[in-house]
C-alpha positions, 0 to 999 in steps of 0.5 A: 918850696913846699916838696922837694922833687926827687929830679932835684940836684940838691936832693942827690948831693943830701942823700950821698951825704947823709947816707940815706935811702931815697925814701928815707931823704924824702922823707926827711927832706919833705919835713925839713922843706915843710918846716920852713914854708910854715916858718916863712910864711909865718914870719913874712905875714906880719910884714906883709899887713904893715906894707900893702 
């Protein structure tokens, strides 16, 4: 989850709708996309030290 790959249907359909270049929504899309991994893992790592 941690890049957004360009061959992406989800990267296409954000771009046309935000009216971006392709740079633009990649670079855009990266932090989106890196943001919430460091969320994910943030939030999902407490939980992992009280069940295994």
């Amino acid at each position: 989850m941690f890049a957004v790959h360009v061959t992406s249907n989800t990267f296409w359909l954000l771009q046309s709708l935000m009216g971006q270049t392709t740079r633009g929504t990649l670079k855009t899309c990266t932090v989106g996309v890196s943001l919430a991994s460091v969320v994910g893992i943030i939030l999902l790592q407490p939980i992992s030290l009280l069940f295994f």
